[in-house]
C-alpha positions in Angstrom: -74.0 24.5 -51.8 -75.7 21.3 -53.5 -76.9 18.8 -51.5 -74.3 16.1 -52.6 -71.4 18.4 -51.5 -72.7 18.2 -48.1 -73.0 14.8 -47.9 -69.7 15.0 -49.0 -68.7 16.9 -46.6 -70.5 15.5 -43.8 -68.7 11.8 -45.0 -64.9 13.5 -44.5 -65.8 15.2 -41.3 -66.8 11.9 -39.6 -64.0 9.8 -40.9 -61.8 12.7 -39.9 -63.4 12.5 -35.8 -63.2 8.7 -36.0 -59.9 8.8 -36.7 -58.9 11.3 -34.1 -60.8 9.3 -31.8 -58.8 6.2 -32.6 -55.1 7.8 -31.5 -56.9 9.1 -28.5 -57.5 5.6 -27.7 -54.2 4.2 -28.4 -51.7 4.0 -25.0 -48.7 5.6 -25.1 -46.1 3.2 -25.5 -43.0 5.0 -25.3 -40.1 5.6 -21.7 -40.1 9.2 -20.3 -36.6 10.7 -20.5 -34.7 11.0 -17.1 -33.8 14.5 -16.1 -30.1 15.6 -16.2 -28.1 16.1 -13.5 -26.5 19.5 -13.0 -23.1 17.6 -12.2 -21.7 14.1 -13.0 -18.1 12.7 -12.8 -16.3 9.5 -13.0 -12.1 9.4 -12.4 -10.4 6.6 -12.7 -7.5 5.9 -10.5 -5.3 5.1 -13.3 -6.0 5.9 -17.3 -2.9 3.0 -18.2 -4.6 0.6 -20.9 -5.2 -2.5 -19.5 -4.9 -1.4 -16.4 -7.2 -2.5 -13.4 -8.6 0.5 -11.5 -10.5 2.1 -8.6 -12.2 5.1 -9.3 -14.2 8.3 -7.6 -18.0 8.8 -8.8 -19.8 12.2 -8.1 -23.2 13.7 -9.2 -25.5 16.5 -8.3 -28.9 16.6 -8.1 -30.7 18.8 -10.1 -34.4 17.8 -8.6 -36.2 16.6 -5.6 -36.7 12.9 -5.7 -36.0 9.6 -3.5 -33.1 8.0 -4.7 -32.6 4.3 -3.8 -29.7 3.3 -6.2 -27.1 4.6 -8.4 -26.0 3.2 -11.6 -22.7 4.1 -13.7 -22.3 2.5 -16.6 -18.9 2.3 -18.1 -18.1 2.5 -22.1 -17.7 0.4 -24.5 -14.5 -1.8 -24.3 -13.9 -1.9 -20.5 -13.7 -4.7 -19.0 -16.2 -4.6 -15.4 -16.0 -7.7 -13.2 -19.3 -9.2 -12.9 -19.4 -10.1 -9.5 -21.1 -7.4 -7.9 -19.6 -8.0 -4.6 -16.3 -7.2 -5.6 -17.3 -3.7 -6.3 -16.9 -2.2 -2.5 -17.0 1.5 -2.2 -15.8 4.0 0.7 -16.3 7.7 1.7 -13.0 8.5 2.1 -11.8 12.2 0.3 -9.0 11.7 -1.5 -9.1 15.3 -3.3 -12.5 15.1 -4.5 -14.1 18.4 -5.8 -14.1 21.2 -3.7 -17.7 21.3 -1.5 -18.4 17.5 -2.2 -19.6 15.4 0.7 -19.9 11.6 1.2 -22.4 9.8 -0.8 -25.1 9.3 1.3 -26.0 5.2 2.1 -24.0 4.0 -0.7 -22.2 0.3 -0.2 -21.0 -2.3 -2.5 -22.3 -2.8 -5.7 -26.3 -5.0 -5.9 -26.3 -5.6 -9.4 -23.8 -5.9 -12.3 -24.8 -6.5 -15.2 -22.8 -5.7 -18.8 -21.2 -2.3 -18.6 -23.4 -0.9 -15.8 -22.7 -1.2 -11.7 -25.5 -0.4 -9.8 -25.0 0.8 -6.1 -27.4 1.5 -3.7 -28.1 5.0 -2.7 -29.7 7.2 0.0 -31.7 10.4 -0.9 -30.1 13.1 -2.5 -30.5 17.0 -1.8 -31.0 18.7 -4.2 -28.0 20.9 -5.0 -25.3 19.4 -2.8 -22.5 17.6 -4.4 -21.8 13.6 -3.5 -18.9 11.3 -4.4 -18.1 8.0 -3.5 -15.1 6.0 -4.6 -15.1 2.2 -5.9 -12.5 0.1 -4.2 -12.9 -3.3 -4.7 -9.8 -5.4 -6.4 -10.3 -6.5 -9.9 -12.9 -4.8 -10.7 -12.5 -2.5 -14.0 -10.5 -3.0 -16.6 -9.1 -0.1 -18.7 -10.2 -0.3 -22.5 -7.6 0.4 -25.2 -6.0 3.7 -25.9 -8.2 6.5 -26.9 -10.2 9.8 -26.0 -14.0 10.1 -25.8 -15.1 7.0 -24.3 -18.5 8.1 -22.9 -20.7 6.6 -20.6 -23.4 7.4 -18.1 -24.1 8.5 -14.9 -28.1 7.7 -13.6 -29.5 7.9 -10.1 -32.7 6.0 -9.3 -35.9 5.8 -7.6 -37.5 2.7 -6.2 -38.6 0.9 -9.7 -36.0 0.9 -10.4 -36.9 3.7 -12.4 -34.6 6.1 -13.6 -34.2 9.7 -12.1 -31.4 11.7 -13.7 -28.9 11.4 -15.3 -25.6 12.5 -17.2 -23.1 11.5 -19.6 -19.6 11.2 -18.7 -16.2 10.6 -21.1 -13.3 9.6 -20.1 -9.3 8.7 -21.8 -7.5 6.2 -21.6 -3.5 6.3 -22.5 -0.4 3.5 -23.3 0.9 5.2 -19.6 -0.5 7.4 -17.2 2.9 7.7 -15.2 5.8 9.8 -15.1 9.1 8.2 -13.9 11.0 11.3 -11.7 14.8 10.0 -11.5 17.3 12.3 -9.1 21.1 11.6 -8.2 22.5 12.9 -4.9 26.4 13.5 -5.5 28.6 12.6 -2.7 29.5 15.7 -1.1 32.3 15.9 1.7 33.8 19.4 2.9 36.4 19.9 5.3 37.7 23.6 6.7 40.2 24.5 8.9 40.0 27.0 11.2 43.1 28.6 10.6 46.7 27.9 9.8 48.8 29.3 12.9 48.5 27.8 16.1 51.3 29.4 18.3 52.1 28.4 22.3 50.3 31.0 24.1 53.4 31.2 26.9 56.9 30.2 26.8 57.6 26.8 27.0 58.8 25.2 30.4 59.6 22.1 32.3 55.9 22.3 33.0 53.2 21.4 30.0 52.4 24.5 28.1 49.8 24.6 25.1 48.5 26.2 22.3 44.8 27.7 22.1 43.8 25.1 19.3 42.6 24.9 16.2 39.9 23.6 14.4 39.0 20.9 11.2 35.5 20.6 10.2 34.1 17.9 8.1 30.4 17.7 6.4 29.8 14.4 4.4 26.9 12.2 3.2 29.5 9.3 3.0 27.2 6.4 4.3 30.5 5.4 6.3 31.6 8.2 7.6 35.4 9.6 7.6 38.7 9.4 8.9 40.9 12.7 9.2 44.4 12.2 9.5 47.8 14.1 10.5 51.5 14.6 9.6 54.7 16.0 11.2 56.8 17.7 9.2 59.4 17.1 12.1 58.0 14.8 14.4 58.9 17.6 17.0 59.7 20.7 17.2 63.1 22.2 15.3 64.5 25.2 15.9 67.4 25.9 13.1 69.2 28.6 15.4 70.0 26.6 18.2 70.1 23.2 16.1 68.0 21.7 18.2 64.9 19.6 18.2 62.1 19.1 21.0 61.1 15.7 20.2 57.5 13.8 20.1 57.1 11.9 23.5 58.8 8.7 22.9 56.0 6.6 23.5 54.7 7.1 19.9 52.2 5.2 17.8 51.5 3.1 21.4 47.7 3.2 21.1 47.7 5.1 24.3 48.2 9.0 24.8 51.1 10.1 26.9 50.8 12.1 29.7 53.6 15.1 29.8 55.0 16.3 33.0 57.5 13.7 34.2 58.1 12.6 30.3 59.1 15.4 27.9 58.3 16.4 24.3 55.9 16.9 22.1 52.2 16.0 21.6 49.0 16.5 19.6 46.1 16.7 21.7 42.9 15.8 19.0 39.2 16.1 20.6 35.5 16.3 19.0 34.3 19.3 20.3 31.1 18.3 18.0 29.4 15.2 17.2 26.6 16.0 14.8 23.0 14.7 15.5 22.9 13.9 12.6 24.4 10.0 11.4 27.3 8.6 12.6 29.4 9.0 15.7 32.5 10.4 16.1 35.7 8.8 17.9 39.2 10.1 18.6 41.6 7.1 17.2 44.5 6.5 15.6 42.2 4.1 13.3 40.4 0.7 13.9 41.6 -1.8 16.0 45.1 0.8 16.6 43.5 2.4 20.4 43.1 6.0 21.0 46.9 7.6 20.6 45.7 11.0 20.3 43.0 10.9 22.5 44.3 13.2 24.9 43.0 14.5 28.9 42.7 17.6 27.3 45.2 19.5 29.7 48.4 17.5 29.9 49.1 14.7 27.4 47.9 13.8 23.7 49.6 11.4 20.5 53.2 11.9 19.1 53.1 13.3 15.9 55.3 11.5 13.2 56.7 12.4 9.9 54.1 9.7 8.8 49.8 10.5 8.0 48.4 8.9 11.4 44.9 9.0 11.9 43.6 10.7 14.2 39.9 10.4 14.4 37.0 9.0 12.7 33.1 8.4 12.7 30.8 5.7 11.6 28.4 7.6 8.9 27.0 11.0 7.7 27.7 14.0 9.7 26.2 17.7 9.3 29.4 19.2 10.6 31.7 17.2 13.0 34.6 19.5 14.6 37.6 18.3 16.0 40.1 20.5 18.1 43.6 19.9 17.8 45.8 21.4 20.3 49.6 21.2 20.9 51.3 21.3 23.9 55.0 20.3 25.0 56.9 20.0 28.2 60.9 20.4 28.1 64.0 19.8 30.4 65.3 22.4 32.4 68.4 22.1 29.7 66.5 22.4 26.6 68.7 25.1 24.6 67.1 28.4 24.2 65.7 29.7 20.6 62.9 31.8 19.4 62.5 29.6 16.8 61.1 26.3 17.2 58.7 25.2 14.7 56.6 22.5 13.4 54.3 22.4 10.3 51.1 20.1 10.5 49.3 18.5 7.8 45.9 17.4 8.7 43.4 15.7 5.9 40.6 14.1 5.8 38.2 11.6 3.7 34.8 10.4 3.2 34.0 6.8 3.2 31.3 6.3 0.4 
């Protein structure tokens, strides 16, 4: 080789190491990237546009560091109070992830500033899941309508100087709620307990009764009911001897009458069960007309007439109020003989809605 190519060569070879030198001597200018957490979530308490929410934060660390603060930044087009004070926080688990535990030394917010809250933070172990949630009133502001609205999840050492971090996206909808609307139909049954109710003896000059039936009434009426009866004789009629056992002449009195030394015929009404549940039950003719058919259970009860009288009532719902009506009569020593005195009761009831 000549010796001009190697002064040639000898020329490019220095520039070249000058050069080189040069960028060694250059500082590096640029920010090391924060490492990304293996877990990072923000929900919003409510997704409604314009809508002012709480929320529930949660990251995982992926790394061993000492965390001092937390920052989330929200996206683009929400609106985030700028008073950091007003961004108070609590540990409280309202169905966070399963396996999270309570952010460790977080508090209300120390800095606001733009779309990023910063709150302070305790140490983070690696691998363990943390949430907190943000509280305070007024504080975010749901953007407009849409999907994709990302922002970012970074924890920090002292600097502050970021440690990891994550993205997070969230949507945001004209109505995050769903209106549930249910009727409850009035419901009211009534049963009776069966439609023979013969004297269990031969009647006599003493007082004599049947073995009772029952009427049953289930309602939801908020006022309750009011059963009633009717006579088909107001007594008891026998068509053989054309005679007629009549109700005790103290009818519709507002008292019951008491057989024995008076004669006829009565209607003995009792509750036998007053539900727990709602309103009580009362043995009355009706309101403000005394208790006629409330009877001593062995010897007297209300005269029947050809006419509905109630007979009880109670003052709201009931999950099955039972009332026993009985019959019983007491007859002179020349009340003509028959096998076939008879009587037919209607008894009804009603809810009051």
């Amino acid at each position: 080789m000549s010796k001009k190519m190697l002064r040639k060569l000898k020329v490019i070879n220095n520039i070249a190491l000058i050069v080189a030198m040069m960028v060694a001597m250059v500082p590096f200018s640029g920010t090391a990237e924060a490492a990304n957490l293996s877990f990072a979530m923000v929900r919003l308490d409510r997704l409604k546009t314009g809508e002012t929410t709480g929320g529930t934060v949660c990251a995982k660390s992926a790394i061993t560091a000492v965390e001092t603060t937390v920052k989330v930044s929200f996206p683009t087009g929400f609106t985030v109070n700028s008073t950091a004070a007003n961004w108070t926080t609590d540990t409280t688990n309202t169905a966070w992830p399963s396996g999270a535990s309570a952010w460790i030394g977080i508090g209300t917010a120390s800095l606001v500033a733009s779309q990023d809250v910063t709150f302070p933070s305790g140490n983070m172990v690696s691998g363990t899941l943390y949430c907190f949630n943000f509280t305070g009133t007024s504080t975010l502001t749901n953007a407009t309508a849409g999907n994709d609205k990302v922002g970012i999840v970074t924890t920090q050492i002292a600097g502050p100087t970021a440690s990891e971090s994550s993205s997070y996206s969230l949507s945001i909808v004209s109505d995050d709620q769903i209106v549930v609307n249910a009727t409850v139909p009035p419901t009211f049954s009534f049963a009776l307990s069966g439609n023979t109710d013969d004297f269990a003896t031969n009647l006599s000059t003493g007082v004599v009764s049947t073995a009772g039936k029952t009427a049953t009434m289930t309602t939801n009426a908020a006022n309750g009911w009011i059963a009633w009866v009717k006579s088909a004789n107001a007594g008891l009629t026998s068509a053989a001897a054309s005679a007629t056992i009549a109700a005790a002449a103290t009818a519709n009195d507002n008292a019951p009458t008491v057989l024995g030394a008076i004669k006829g015929y009565v209607v003995d009404v009792t509750i036998t069960t007053d539900s727990a549940t709602g309103g009580t039950g009362t043995v009355s003719q009706a309101s403000g007309f005394g208790a006629e058919f409330a009877g001593n259970g062995t010897t007297s009860g209300g005269s029947p007439e050809t006419v509905f009288r109630p007979i009880a009532a109670a003052n709201g719902v009931t999950d099955g109020d039972v009332l026993t009506l009985t019959e019983r009569a007491s007859i002179s020593a020349i009340q003509k003989a028959a096998g076939d005195y008879t009587d037919t009761l209607t008894v009804v009831a009603a809810g009051l809605f």
